[in-house]
C-alpha positions in Angstrom: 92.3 132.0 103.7 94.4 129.6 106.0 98.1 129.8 106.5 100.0 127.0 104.3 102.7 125.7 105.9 105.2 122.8 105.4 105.9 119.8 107.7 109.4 117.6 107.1 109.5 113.8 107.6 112.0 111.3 108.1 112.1 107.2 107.8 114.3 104.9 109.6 115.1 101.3 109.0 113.1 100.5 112.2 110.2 103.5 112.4 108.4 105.1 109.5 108.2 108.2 112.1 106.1 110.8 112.3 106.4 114.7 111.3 109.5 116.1 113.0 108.9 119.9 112.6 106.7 122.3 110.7 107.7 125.6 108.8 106.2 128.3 107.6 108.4 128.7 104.7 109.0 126.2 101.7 112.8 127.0 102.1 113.3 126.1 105.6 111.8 122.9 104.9 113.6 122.3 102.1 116.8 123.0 103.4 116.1 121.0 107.1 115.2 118.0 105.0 117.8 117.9 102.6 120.4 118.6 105.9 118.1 115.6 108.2 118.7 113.2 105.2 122.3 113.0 105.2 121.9 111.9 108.6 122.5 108.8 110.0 120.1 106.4 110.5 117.6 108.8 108.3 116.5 106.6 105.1 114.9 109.7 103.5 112.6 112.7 104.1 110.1 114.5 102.8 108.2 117.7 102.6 104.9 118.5 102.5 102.4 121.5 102.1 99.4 121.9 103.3 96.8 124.8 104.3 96.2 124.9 108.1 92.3 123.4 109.0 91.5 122.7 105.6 91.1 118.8 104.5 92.5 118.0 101.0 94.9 120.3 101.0 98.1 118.1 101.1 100.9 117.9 98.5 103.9 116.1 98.3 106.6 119.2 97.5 109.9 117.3 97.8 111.7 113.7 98.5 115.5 113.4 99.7 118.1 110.7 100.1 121.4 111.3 101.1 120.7 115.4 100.7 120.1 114.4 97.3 116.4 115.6 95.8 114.7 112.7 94.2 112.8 112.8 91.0 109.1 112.9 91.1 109.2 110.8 88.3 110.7 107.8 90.7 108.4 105.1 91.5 107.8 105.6 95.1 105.3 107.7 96.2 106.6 110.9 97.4 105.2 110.8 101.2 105.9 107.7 102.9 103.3 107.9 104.8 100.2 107.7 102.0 
């Protein structure tokens, strides 16, 4: 069985980035993404999970604005980059 792990994007107004860092702990990401959204420039973030080598495996764990955790039951879809 593969390693999951958990990578933490940002979006600004002029780039929809890219995966900043990846943890091996849902906690770490959590708390880097919360922190990275509250700063400037940085429209939001999210985390996601994954297992290492394994297609499919994606899931959309958590979406912040302003160190604020959004609801999954907002509108946007919880990766920006889907």
């Amino acid at each position: 069985m593969s390693e999951i792990v958990y990578s933490v994007h940002a979006t600004k107004p002029d780039d929809v980035g890219g995966i900043e860092v990846v943890f091996g702990s849902e906690g770490e990401a959590l708390e880097y993404a919360r922190s990275r959204s509250t700063d400037h420039r940085v429209l939001s973030t999210s985390v996601t999970s994954f297992r290492v080598g394994q297609l499919g495996t994606r899931k959309p764990v958590a979406w912040f604005i302003d160190g604020a955790e959004q609801p999954r039951s907002f509108t946007r879809r919880l990766y920006p980059a889907d």
